[in-house]
DRENDO-1510 file (C-alpha; in Angstrom, 1 decimal, always signed):
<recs>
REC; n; res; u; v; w
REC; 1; UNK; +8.6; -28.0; +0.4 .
REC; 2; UNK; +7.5; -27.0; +3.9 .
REC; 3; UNK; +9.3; -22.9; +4.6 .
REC; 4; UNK; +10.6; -22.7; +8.1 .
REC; 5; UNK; +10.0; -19.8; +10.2 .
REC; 6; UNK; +11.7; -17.9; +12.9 .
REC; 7; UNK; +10.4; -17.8; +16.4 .
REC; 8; UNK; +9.1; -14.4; +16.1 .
REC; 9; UNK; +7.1; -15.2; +12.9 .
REC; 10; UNK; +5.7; -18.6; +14.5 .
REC; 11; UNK; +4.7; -16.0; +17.7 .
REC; 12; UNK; +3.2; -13.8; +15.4 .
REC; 13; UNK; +1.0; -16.6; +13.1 .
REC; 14; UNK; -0.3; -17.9; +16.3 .
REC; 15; UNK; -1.3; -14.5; +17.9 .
REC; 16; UNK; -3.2; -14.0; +14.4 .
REC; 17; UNK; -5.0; -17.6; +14.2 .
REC; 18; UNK; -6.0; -17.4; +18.4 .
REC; 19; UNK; -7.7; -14.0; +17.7 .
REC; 20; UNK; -9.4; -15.3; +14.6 .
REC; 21; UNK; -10.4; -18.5; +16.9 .
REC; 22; UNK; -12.3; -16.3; +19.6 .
REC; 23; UNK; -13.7; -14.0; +16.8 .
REC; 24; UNK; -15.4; -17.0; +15.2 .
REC; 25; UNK; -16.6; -18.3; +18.4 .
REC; 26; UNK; -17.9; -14.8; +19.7 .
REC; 27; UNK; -19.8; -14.7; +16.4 .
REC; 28; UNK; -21.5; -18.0; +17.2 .
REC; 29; UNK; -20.1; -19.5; +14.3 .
REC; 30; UNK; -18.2; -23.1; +13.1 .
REC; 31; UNK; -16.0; -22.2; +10.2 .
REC; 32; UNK; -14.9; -19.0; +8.7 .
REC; 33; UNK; -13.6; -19.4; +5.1 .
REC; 34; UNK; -10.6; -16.6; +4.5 .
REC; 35; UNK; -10.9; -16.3; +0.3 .
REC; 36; UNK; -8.7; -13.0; -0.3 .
REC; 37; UNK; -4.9; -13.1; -1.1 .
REC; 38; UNK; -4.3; -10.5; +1.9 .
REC; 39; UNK; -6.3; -12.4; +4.6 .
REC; 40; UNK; -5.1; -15.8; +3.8 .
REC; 41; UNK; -1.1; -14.1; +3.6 .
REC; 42; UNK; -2.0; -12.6; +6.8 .
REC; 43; UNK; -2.8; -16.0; +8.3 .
REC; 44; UNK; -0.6; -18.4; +6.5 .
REC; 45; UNK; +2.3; -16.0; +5.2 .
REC; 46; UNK; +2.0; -18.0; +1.8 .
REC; 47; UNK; +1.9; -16.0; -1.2 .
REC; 48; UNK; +0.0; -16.8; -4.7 .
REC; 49; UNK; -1.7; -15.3; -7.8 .
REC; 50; UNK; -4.8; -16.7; -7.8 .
REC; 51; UNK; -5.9; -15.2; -11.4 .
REC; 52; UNK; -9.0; -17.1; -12.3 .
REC; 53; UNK; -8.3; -19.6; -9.6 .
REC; 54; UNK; -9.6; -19.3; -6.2 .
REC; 55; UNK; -8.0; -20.6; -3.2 .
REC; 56; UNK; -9.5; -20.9; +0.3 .
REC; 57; UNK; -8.2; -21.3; +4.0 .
REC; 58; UNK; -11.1; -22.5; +6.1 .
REC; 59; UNK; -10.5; -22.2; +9.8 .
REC; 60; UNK; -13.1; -23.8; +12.7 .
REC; 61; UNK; -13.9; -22.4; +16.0 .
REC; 62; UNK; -12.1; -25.4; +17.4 .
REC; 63; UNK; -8.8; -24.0; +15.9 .
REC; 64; UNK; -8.8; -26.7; +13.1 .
REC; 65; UNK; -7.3; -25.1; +9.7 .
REC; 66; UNK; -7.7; -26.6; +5.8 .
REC; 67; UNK; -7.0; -25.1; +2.4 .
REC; 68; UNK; -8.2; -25.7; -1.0 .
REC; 69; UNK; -6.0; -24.6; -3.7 .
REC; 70; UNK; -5.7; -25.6; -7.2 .
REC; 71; UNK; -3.7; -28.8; -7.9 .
REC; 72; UNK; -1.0; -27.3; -9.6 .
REC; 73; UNK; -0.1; -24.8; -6.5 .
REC; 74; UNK; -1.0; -27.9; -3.8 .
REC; 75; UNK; +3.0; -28.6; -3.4 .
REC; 76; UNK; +3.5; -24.4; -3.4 .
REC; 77; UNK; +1.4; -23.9; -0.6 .
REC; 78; UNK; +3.4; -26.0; +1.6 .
REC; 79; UNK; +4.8; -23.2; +2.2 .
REC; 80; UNK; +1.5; -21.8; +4.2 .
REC; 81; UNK; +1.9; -21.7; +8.2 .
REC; 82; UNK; +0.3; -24.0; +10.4 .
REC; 83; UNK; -0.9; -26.1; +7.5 .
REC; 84; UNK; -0.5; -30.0; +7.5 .
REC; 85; UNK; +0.1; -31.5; +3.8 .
REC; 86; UNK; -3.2; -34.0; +4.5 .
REC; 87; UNK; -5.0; -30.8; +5.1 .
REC; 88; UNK; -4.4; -29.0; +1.4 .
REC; 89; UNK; -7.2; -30.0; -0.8 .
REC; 90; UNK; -6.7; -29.9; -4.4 .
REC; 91; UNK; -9.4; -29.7; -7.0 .
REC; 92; UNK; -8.3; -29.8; -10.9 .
REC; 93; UNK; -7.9; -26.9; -13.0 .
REC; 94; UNK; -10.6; -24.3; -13.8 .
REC; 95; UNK; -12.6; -25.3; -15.7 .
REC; 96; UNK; -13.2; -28.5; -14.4 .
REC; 97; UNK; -15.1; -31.0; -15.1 .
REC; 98; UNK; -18.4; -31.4; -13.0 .
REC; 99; UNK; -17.9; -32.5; -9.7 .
REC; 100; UNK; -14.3; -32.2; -9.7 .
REC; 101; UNK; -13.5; -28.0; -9.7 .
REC; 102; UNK; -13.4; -25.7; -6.7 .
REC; 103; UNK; -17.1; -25.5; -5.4 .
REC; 104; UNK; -17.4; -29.4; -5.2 .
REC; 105; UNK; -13.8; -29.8; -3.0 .
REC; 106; UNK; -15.1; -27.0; -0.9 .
REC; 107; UNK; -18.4; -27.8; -0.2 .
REC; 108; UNK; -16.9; -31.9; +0.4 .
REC; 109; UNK; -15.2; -30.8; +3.3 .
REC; 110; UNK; -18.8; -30.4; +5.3 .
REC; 111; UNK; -19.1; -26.8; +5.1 .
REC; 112; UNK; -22.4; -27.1; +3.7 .
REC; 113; UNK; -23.4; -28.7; +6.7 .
REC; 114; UNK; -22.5; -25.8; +9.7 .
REC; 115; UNK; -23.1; -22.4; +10.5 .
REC; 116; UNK; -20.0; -20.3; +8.3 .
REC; 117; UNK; -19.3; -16.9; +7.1 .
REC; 118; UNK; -16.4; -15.9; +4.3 .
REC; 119; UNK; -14.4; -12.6; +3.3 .
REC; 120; UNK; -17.1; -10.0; +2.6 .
REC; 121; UNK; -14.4; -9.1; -0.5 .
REC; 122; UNK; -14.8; -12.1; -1.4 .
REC; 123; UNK; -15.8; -12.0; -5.5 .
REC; 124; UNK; -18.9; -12.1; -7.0 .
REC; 125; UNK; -18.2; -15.4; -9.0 .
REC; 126; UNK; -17.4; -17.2; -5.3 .
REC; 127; UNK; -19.8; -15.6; -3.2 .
REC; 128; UNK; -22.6; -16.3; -4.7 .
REC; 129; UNK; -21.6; -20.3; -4.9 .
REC; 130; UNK; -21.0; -19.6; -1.1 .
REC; 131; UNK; -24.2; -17.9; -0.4 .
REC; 132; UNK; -26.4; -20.4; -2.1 .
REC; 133; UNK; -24.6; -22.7; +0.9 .
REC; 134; UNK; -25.7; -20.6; +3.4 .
REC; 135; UNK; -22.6; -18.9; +4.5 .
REC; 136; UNK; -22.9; -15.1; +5.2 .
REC; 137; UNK; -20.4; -12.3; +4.5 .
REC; 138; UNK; -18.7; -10.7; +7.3 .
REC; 139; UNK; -15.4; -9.5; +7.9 .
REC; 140; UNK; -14.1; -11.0; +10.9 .
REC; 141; UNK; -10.1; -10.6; +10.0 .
REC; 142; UNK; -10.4; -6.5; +9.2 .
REC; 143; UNK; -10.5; -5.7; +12.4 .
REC; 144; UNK; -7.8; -8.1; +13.7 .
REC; 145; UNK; -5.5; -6.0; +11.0 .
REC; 146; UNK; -6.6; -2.4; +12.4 .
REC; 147; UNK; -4.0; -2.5; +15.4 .
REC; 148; UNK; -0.4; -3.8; +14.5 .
REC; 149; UNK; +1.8; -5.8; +16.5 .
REC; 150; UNK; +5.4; -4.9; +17.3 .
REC; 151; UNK; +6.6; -7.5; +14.6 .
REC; 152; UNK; +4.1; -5.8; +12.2 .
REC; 153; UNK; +5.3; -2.1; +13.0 .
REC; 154; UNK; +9.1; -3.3; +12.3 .
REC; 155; UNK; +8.2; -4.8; +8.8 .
REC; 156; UNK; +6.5; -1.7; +8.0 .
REC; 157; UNK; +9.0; +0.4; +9.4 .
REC; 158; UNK; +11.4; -1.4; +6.9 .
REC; 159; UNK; +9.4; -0.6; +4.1 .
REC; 160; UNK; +8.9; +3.0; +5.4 .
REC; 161; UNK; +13.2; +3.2; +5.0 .
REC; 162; UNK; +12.8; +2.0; +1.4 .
REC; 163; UNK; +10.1; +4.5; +0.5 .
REC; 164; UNK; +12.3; +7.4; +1.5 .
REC; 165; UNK; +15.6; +5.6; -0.1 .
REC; 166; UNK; +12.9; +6.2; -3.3 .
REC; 167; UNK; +12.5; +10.0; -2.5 .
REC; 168; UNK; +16.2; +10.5; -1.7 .
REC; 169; UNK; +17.1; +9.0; -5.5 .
REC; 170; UNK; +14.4; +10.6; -7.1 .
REC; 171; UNK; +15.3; +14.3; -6.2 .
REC; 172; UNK; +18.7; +12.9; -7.1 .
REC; 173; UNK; +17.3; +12.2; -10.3 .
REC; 174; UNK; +15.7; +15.6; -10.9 .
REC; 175; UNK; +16.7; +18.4; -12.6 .
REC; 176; UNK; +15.2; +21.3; -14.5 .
REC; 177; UNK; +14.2; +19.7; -17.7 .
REC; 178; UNK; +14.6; +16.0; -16.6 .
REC; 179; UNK; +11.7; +13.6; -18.6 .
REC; 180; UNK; +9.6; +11.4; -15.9 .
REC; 181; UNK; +11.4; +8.4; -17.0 .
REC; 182; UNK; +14.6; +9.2; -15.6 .
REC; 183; UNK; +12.8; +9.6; -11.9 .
REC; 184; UNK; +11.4; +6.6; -13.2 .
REC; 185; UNK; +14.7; +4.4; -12.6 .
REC; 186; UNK; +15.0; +4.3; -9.0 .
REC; 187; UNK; +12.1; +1.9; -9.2 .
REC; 188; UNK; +15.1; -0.5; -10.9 .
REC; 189; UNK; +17.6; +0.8; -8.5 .
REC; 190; UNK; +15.0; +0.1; -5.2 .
REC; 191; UNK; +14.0; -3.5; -6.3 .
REC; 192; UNK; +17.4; -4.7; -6.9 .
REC; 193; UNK; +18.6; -2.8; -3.4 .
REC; 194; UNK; +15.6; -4.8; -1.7 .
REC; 195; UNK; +16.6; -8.1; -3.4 .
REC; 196; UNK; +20.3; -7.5; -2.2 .
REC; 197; UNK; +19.2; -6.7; +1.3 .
REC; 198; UNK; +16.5; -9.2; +2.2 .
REC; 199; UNK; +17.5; -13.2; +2.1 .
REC; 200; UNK; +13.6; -14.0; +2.5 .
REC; 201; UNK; +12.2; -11.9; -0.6 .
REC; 202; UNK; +9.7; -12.3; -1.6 .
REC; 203; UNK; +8.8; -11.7; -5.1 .
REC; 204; UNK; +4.8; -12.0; -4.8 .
REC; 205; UNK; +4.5; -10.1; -2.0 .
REC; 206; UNK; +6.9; -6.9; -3.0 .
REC; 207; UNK; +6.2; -4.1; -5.1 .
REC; 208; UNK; +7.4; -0.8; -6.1 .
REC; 209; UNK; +6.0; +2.2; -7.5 .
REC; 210; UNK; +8.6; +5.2; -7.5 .
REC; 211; UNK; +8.8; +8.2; -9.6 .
REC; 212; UNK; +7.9; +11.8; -10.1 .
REC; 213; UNK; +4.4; +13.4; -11.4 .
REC; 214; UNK; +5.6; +16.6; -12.4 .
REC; 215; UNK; +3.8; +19.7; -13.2 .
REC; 216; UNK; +0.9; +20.2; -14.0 .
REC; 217; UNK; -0.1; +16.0; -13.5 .
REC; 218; UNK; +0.7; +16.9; -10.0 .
REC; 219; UNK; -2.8; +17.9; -9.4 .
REC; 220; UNK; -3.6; +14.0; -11.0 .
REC; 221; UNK; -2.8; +12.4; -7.9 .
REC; 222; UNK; -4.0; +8.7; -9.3 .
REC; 223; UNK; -2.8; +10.0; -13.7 .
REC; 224; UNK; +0.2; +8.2; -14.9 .
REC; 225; UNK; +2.7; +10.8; -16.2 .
REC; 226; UNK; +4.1; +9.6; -20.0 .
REC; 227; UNK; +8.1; +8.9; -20.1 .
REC; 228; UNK; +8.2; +12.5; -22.2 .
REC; 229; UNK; +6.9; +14.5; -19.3 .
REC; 230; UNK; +9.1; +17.3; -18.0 .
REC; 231; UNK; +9.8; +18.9; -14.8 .
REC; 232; UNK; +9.9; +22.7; -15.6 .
REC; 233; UNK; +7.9; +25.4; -13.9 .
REC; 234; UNK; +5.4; +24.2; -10.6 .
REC; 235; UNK; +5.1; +22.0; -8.0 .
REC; 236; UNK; +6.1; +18.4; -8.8 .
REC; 237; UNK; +5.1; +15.3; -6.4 .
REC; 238; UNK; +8.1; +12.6; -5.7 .
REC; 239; UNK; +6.0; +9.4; -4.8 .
REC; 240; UNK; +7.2; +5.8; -3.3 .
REC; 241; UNK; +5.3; +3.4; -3.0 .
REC; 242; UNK; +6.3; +0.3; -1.2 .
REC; 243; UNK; +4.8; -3.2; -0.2 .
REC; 244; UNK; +8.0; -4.9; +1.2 .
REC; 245; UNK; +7.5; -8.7; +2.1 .
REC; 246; UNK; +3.8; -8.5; +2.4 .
REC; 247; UNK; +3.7; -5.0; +4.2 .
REC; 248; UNK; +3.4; -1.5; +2.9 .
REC; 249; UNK; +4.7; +1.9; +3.5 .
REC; 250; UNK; +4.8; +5.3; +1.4 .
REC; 251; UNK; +6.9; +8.4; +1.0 .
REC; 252; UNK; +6.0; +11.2; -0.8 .
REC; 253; UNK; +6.9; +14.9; -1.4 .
REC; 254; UNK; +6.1; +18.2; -3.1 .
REC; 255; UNK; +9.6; +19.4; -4.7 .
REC; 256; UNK; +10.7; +22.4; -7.4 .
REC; 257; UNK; +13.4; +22.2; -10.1 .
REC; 258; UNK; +13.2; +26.3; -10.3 .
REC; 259; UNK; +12.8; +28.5; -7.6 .
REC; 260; UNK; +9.3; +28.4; -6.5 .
REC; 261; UNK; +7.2; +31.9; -7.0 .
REC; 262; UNK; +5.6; +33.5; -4.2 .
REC; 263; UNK; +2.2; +32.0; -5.0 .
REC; 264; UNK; +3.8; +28.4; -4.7 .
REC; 265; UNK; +5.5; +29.3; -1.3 .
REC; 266; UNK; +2.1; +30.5; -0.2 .
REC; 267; UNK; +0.4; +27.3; -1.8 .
REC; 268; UNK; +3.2; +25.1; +0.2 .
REC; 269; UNK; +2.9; +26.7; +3.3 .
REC; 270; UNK; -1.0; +26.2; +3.6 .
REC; 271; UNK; +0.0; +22.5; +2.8 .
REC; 272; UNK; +2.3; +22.1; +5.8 .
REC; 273; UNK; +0.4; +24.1; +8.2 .
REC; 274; UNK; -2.8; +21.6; +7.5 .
REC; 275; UNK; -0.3; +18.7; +7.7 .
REC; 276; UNK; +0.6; +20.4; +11.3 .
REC; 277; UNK; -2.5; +20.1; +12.2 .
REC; 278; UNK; -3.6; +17.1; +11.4 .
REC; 279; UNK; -0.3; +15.4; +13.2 .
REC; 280; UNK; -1.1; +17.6; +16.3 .
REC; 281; UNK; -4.3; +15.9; +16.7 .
REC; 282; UNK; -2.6; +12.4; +16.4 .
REC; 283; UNK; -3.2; +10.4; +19.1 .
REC; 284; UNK; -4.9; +7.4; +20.9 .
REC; 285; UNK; -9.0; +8.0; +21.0 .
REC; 286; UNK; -9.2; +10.9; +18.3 .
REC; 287; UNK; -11.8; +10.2; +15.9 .
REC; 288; UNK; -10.2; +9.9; +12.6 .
REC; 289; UNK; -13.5; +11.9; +11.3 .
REC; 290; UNK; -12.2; +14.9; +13.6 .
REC; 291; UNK; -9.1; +15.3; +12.2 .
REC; 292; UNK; -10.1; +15.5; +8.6 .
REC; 293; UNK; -12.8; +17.7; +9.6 .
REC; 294; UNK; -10.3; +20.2; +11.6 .
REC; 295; UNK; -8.0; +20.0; +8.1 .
REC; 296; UNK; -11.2; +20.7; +5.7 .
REC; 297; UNK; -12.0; +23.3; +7.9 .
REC; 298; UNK; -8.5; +25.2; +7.8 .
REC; 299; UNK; -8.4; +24.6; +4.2 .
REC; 300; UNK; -11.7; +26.0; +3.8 .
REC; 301; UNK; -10.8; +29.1; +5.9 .
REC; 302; UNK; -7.7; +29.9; +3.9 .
REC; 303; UNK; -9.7; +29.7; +0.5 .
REC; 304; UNK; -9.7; +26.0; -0.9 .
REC; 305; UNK; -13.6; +25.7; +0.3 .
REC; 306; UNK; -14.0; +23.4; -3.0 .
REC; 307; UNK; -13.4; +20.0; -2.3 .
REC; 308; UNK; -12.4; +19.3; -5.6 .
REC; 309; UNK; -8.9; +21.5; -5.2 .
REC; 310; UNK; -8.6; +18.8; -2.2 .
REC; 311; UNK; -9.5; +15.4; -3.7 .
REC; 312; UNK; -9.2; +13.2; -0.9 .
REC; 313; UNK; -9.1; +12.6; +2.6 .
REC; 314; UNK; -6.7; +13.5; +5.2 .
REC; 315; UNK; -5.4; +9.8; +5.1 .
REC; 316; UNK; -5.6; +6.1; +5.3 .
REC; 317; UNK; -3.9; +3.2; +7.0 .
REC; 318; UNK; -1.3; +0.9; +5.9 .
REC; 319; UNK; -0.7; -2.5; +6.9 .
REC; 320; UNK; -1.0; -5.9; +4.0 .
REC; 321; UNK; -1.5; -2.6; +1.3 .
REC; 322; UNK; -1.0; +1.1; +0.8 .
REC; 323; UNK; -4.0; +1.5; +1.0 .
REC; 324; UNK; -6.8; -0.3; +4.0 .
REC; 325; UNK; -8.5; +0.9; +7.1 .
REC; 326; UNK; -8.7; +3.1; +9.3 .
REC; 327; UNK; -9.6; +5.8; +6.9 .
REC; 328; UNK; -8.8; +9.4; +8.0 .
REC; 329; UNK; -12.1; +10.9; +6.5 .
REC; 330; UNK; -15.1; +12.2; +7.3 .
REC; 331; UNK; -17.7; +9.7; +6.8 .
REC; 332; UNK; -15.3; +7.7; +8.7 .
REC; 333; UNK; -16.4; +5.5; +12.2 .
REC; 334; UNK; -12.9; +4.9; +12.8 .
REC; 335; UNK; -10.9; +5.9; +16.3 .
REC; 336; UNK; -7.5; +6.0; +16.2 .
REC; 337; UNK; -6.0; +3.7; +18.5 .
REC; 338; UNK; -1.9; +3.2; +19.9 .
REC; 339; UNK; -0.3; +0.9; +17.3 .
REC; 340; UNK; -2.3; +1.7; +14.0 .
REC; 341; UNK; -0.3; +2.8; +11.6 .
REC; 342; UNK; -1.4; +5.5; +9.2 .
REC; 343; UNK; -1.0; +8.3; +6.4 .
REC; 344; UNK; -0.6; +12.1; +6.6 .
REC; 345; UNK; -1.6; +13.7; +3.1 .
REC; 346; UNK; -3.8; +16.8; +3.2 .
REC; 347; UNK; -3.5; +18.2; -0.1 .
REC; 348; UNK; -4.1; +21.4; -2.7 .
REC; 349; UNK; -4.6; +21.0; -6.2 .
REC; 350; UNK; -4.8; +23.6; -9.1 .
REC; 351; UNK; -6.1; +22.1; -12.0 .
REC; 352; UNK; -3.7; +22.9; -14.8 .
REC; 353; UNK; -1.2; +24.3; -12.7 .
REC; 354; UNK; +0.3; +21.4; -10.4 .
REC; 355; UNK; -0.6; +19.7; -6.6 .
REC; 356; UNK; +1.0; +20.0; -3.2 .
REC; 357; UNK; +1.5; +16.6; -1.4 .
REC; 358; UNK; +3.2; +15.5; +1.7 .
REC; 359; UNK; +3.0; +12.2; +3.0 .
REC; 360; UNK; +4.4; +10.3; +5.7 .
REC; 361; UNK; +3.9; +6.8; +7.0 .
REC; 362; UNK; +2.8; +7.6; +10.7 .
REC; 363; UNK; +2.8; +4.9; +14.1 .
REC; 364; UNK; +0.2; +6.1; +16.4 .
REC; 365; UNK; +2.2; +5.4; +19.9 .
REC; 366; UNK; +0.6; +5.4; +23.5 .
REC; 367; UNK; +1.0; +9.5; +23.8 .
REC; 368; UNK; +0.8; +10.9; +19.9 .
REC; 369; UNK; +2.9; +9.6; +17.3 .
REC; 370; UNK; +6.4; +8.5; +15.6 .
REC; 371; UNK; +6.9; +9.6; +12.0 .
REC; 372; UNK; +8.3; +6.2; +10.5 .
REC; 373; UNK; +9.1; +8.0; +6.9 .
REC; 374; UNK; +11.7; +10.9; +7.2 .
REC; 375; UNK; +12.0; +12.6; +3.9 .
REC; 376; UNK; +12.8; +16.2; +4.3 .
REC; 377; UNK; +10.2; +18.9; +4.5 .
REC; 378; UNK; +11.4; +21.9; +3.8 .
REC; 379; UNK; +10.7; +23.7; +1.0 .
REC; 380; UNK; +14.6; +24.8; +0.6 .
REC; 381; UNK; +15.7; +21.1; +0.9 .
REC; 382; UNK; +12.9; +20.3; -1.7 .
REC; 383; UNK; +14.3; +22.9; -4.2 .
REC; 384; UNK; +16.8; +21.1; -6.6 .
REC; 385; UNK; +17.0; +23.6; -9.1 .
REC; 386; UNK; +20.6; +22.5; -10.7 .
REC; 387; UNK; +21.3; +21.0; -13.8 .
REC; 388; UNK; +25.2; +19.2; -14.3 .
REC; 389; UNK; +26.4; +17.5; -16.7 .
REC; 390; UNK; +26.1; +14.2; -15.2 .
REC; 391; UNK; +22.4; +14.8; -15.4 .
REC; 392; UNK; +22.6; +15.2; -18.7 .
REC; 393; UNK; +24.4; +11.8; -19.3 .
REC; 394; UNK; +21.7; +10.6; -17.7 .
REC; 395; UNK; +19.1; +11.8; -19.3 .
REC; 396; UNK; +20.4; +10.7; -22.5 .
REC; 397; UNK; +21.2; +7.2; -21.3 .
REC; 398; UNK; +17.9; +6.6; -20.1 .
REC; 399; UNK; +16.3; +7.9; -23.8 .
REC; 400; UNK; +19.0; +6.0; -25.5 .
REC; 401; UNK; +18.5; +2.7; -22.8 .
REC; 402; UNK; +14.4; +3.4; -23.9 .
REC; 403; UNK; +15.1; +3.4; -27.3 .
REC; 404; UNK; +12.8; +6.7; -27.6 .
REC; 405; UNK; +16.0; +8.8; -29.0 .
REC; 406; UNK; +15.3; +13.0; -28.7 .
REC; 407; UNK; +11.4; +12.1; -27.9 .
REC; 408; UNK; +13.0; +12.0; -24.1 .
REC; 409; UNK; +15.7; +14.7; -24.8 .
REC; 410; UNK; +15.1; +18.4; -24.1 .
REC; 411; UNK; +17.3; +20.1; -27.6 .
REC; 412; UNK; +20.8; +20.2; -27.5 .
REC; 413; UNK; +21.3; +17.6; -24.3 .
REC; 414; UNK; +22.1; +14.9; -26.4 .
REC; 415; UNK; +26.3; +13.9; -26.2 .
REC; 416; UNK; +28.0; +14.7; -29.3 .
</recs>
């Protein structure tokens, strides 16, 4: 069933495919074969799974566009924009039998024949069938991505209000003695809000990661806390992750469930000043290396000169995931330029003890930047040390809901 789409989306899809046109020609080339799930959703809007299957969008540098999918999704990828039904090729189901699976539809259509380059992310398993054709890596569409449209900012800037609905629910969530699973649920409570709120969801292009890492798996930026984990004593990190529709967002913040010590004032303070600086120096033309220099540097100065109680860079840019270019690093190339969108996440972490994480989904604009995530800062406001008795409820719905009985209940919360 062909989808329709709005005039914006149409506007959009056509702004993409023109740019990708010129890119090809500019490169002196006749096709370019798109081969990840991202690119070909960022040129078709049609979402899939391609598991062991591949699927392929092949686009010339006279604007022609094919596909070759599997034959059980050729009726599903009608939905693809821009994308004739006698221009979906079909090959039968992996594994095929010879002369009838993927490499033999793809090479059919002539590209054997002409100069063409694919996804340089393309997999092993597919490159090297396309490299034995003579077709040569290259990422043509990354740099289309690097600068977002107006329609692109506003879908991000919707998934940048869900990631801080997440935070808002999570410190909701939280109390001193609270088990990760209960700041677990808003992940529940921001899928079905999504679903509500959007006709057009989309259920292979959303996902969700919400909850809190609380101390000391703070400092584990990239652990997964187990359900039994409690937030006691230390810095804990609230963290949403969103990819709403196809386009990403994130929300994260450093919070307390008892009344942070001077050392963790001190250690929270150091965090914001860095983060200070590093959205001070946001800005058209800025090397992205800069800034994370500038933050290493402070961080250095005020005692963290081992990378390792830093982790990772300064940021990263969002866009198709939570994670793409530019990188705010380094060993970065990247320049920041108006209408990238990007992280803010300098960060300290104390092995054993906990991590403190801010980070904001960031528009670069014309004269600095526009904060699109708006989760409070302040350490007061992050402080949600309070327990009621409706937390407790919780708490022992969610164990009870889990079936993991007292394993998820500090002693003495369970209802008599």
């Amino acid at each position: 069933m062909k989808r329709s789409f709005d005039p914006l989306q149409t506007r959009e899809f056509t702004r993409r495919h023109d740019a990708l046109v010129t890119a090809i020609r500019e490169a002196g080339l006749d096709y370019f074969v798109a081969t990840t799930a991202d690119n070909i959703f960022y040129l078709t809007g049609a979402t899939f799974e391609p598991l062991e299957r591949p699927f392929f969008l092949i686009v010339g540098m006279d604007g022609s566009r094919r596909m070759v999918v599997p034959a059980l999704e050729r009726d599903h990828l009608g939905k693809a924009w821009g994308i004739e039904a006698d221009c979906v090729l079909a090959y039968r189901d992996f594994p095929a039998p010879e002369g009838q699976g993927w490499a033999e539809q793809l090479l059919n259509t002539n590209l054997g024949s002409t100069l063409f380059s694919f996804d340089d992310g393309t997999p092993w398993t597919v490159a090297n069938v396309l490299l034995k054709a003579d077709g040569i890596p290259a990422d043509l569409i990354g740099e289309l991505r690097l600068v977002k449209s107006d329609w692109e900012i506003a879908q991000i800037e919707r998934a940048a209000h869900y990631a801080d609905w997440g935070v808002s629910e999570i410190l909701r969530k939280a109390w001193n003695g609270a088990s990760a699973a209960e700041t677990y649920m808003p992940s529940q409570s921001l899928q079905r809000k999504i679903i509500r709120e959007l006709p057009d969801w989309d259920a292979l292009a959303t996902k969700i990661i919400a909850g809190a890492w609380p101390a000391p798996i703070s400092a584990e930026p990239h652990s997964v806390p187990r359900l039994t984990d409690r937030l006691r004593a230390g810095p804990h990190v609230a963290m949403v992750l969103t990819r709403v529709n196809g386009y990403a967002a994130e929300s994260e913040r450093t919070f307390f469930t008892q009344r942070p010590t001077a050392r963790e004032r001190e250690m929270f303070s150091i965090m914001e000043r860095a983060r200070q600086m590093a959205f001070d120096m946001v800005r058209p033309g800025m090397e992205c290396a800069a800034i994370d220099a500038a933050v290493n540097s402070f961080m250095s100065e005020a005692g963290f000169a081992d990378y390792q109680t830093r982790l990772h860079r300064c940021g990263h840019g969002f866009g198709l995931s939570n994670h793409e270019p530019p990188w705010i690093a380094e060993g970065s190339s990247h320049v920041l330029q108006k209408n990238m969108v990007i992280s803010i996440e300098p960060a300290l972490y104390e092995r054993g003890i906990g991590g403190y994480r801010h980070s904001d989904t960031v528009l670069v604009t014309a004269y600095g930047y526009r904060s699109l995530t708006r989760s409070p800062l302040d350490i007061e406001s992050l402080t949600v040390a309070r327990t009621t008795l409706r937390h407790r409820l919780n708490s022992w719905a969610v164990a009870k809901a889990l079936g993991m009985g007292r394993r998820v209940l500090p002693q003495g919360d369970e209802p008599q």
